[in-house]
N, C-alpha and C positions, 0 to 999 in steps of 0.2 A: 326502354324499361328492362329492368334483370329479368331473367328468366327465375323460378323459384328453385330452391335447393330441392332435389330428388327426394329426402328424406325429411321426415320430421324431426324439429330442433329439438336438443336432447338440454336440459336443465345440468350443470355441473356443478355438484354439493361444492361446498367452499371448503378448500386445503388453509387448514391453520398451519402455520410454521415456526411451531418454536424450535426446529430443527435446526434453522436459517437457509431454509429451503428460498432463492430468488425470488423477490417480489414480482418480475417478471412472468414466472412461470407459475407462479401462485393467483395473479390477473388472468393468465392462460387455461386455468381450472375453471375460474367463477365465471367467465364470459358463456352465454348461450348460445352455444353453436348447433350446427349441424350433426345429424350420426357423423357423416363422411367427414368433418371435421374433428371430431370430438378422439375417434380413432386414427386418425390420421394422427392427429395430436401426438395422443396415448403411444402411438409408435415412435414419435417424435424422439416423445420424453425419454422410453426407454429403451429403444436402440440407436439410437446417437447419443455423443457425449455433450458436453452442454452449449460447444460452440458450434456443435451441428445443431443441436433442436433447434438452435435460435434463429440458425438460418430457413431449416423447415418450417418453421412458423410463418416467416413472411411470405413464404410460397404457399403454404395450404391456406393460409387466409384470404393470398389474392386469391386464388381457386375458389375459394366459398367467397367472393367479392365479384369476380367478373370469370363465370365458368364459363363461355366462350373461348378467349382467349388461353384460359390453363389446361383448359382437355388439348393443348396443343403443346404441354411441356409434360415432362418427367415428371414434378409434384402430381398433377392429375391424376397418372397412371397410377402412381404412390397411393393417392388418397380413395381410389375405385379399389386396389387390391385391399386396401387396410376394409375398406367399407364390405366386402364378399367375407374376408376374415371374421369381422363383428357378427358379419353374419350368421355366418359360421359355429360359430361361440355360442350365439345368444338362440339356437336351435336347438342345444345341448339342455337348456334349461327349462325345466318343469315346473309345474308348480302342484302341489303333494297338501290333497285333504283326506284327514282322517276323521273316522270316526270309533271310538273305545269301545270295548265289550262292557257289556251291563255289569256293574259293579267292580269297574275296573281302579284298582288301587290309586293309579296317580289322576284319577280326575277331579279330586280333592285339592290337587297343584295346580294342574295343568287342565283341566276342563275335559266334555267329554268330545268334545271336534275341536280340531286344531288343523290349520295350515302354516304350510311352510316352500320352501323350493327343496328342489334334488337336482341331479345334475346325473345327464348319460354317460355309462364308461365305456360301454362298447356296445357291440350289435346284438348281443344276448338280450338286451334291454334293461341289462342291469341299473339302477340309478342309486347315486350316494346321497345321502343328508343326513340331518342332524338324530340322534333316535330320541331325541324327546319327543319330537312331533309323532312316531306312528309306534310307541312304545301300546301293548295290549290293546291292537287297534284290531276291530270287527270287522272292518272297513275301509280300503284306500283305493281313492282314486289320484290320477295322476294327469294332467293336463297336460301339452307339448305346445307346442311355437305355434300350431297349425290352429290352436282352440280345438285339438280335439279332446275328449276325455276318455281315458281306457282304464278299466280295472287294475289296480297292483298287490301285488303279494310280498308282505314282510316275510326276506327270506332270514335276515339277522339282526338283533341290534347287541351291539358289544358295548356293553356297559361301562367297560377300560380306559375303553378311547372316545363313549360318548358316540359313536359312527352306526345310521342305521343304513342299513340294504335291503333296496326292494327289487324289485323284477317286473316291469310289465308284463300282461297277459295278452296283451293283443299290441301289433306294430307299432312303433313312435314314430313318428315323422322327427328328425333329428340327426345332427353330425356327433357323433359321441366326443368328450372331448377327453385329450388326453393327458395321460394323471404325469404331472411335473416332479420334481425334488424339492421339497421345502427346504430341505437344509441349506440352500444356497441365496436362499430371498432373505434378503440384508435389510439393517436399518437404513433409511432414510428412500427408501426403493419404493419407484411408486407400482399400484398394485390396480386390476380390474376387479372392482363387485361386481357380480354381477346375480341378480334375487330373478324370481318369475317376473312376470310381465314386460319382459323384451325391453325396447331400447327407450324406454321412461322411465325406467327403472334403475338401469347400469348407469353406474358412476366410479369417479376415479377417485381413490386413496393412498396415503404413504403405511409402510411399515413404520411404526412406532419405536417398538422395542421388540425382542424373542426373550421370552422368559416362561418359567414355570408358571403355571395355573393351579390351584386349587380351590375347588367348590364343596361347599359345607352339606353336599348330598354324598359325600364319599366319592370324590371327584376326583384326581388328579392326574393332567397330560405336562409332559416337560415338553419346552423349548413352544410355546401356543405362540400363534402370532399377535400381534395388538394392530390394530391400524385407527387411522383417522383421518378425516372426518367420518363420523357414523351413519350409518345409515340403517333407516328402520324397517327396515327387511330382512333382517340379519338369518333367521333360522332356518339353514339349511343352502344358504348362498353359494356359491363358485367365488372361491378366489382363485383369480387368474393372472399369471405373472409375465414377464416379459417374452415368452417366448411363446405365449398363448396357451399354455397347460395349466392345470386344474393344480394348485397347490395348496389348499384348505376349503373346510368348510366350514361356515357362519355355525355361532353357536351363541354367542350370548353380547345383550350390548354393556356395554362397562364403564366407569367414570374414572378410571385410570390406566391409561394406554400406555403412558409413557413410564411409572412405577409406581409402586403401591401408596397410594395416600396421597399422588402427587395429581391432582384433578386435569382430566384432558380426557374428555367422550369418546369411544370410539366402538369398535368390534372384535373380539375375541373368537379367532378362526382355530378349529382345530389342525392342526398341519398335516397333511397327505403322505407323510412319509411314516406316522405312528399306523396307519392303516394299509397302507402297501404289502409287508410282510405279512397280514392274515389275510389280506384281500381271496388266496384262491380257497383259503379254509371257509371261509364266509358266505363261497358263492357254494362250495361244496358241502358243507355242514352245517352249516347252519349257527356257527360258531369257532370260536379258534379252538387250538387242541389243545392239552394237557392241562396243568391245572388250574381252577376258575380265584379270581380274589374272592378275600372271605370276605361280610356284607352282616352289615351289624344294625343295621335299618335307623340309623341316628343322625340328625342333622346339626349339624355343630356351626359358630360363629368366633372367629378371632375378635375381642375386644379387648384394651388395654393388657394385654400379654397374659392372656387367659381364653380358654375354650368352654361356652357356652352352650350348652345343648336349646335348640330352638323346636327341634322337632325329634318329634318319635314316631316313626311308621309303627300304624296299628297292629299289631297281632307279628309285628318282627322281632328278630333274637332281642332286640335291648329293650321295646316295649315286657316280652317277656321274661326277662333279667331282671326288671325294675329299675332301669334307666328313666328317669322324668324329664318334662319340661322344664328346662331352669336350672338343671345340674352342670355343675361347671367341672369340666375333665382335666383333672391334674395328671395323669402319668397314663402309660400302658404298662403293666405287669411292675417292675421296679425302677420304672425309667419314667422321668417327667417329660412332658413335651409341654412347650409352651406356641406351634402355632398350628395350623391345618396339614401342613405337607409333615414335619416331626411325626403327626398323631398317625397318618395315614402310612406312611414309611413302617414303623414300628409295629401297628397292626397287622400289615400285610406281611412282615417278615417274619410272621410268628407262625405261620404256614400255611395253605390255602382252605378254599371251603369247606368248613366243618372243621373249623380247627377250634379251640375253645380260645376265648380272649379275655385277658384279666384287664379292667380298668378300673382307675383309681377317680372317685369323684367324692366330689363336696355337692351332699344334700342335703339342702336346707343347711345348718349347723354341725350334721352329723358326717363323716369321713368316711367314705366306705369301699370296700374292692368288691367291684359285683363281676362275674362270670357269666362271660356272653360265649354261646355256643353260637359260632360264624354260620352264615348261609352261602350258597351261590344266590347272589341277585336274580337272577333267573328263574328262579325257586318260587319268589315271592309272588313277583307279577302275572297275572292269570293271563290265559291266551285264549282264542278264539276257538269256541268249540268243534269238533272234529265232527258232527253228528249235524 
């Protein structure tokens, strides 16, 4: 009788391929393998070209068939190094609860506890995620590999890039992981998720498509990744690329990965490269330098070539402009815009926080230019008291 595999079998979400990603290597996803298998894999696919994976396949699979015999060949070695690697990785990951400060603005959205993952960058105990999760938080804790839990401190969330930073207060058990280049993770590239909860959790994805993002909360990051299959952990993930570095974080799940309107589930990663150049402002300030966007506190909706106001932050510049629910935004100043990224572009080049913003809407029946005095977002959200 087999002896059992070292590890617990890891579940691998199922790779759709309208890419014409091999049905081969699309069978090589959905089968339940082993960690040591599943990584071994993962190295497979994307450090060899595709008539080496194929031959690494039949070697890491006898190795997870008859491990006897394979701890006596080269694949074995391959698949222990790949498995210390995983482990490696899957140290890096936390998992990040917050709790809001009383009467904290976005708990109307977002509630007033929320979890998500972060990810360690280096031995400071820095960790990245997404800032929705510990946006005017009272309260974060931060769990490590080990199940321990230690207090963390929001040192930044940059509203730009959507990218929150905290810092532990006391030691992580953890390899920190190191931050990659997004600009060079290509379509059709397969990619590591990897959320809290160690190796039931981590699964393998392709890049979709690289394209712009924007989000009807005054959102927008160029070049976002998309991938798929999805996976429902998304907020605040490790996406991890072929060379085992950190090249986005998990931020929202989506029903078009591959283009807009065009239906395929997946994850919207913010990319690692829009954060790198503020990374040392962030650890030191608590924010990047010089001037902030202007923040008009309105949520907008692209439908049939027209923008929708859905929402109005209470007591924000456009709540007190007279911006409503149900106004639809024809133009900024004397220029129309007909989608999200137009409206936001135009906005923002009108000059930064506190700059005054003229937009053009249809309410109710009536046309009108109402004058919004910009804020810094920063401004708006209350923070945790000092006393």
């Amino acid at each position: 009788m087999q002896s059992q595999p070292r590890f617990e079998k890891l579940s691998v979400a199922r790779a759709t391929s309208p890419i014409g990603v091999a049905s081969r290597r699309a069978r090589m996803t959905q089968a339940r393998v082993t960690l040591i298998t599943l990584f071994a894999l993962t190295a497979a696919i994307v450090f060899m070209n595709r008539s080496h994976a194929d031959t690494n396949l039949v070697r890491v699979q006898a190795a997870a068939d008859s491990p006897k015999d394979a701890a006596k060949s080269p694949a074995a070695s391959s698949s222990a190094t790949a498995a210390l690697d995983a482990e490696s990785m899957l140290s890096a990951i936390v998992r990040v609860k917050m709790r809001a400060v009383p009467g904290a603005r976005s708990t109307s959205t977002l509630g007033p506890e929320r979890n998500g993952s972060g990810v360690i960058i280096d031995a400071q105990g820095h960790i990245l995620t997404i800032g929705y999760i510990v946006n005017e938080a009272d309260s974060i804790e931060v769990t490590g590999a080990d199940s321990k839990t230690v207090p963390a401190l929001l040192v930044a969330y940059d509203h730009a890039t959507g990218i929150g930073l905290l810092r532990a207060t006391l030691p992580l058990k953890g390899t920190p992981l190191p931050l990659g280049q997004s600009a060079g993770l290509g379509v059709r590239e397969p990619v590591m998720i990897l959320p809290a909860g160690g190796r039931e959790s981590a699964s393998v994805a392709y890049v979709m498509s690289r394209r712009s993002f924007a989000g009807g909360w005054e959102y927008f990051v160029d070049n976002a990744i998309f991938t798929a299959p999805p996976t429902m952990n998304w907020s605040g993930a490790a996406l991890v690329n072929r060379e085992g570095k950190l090249v986005g974080i998990g931020s929202l799940l989506v029903r078009d990965t591959m283009q807009p309107g065009s239906p395929l589930p997946g994850n919207m990663f913010v990319p690692i490269d829009v954060v790198q150049p503020i990374l040392a402002e962030l650890i030191q300030n608590g924010k990047r330098s010089g001037p902030q966007q202007p923040w008009l506190g309105m949520s907008t909706e692209e439908s049939q070539g027209r923008l929708f106001v859905t929402r109005v932050s209470p007591e924000g510049p456009a709540d007190k402009a007279g911006i409503k629910r149900g106004d639809i935004v024809l133009g900024v100043g004397a220029d129309s815009v007909q989608n999200l990224e137009e409206f936001y572009r135009k906005v923002w080049a009108i000059g930064p926080a506190g700059a005054e913003v003229s937009i053009k809407v249809l309410q109710g029946p009536l046309l009108k230019d109402i004058r919004i005095r910009s804020i810094d977002r920063n401004d708006y959200f209350r923070e945790k008291s000092s006393t």
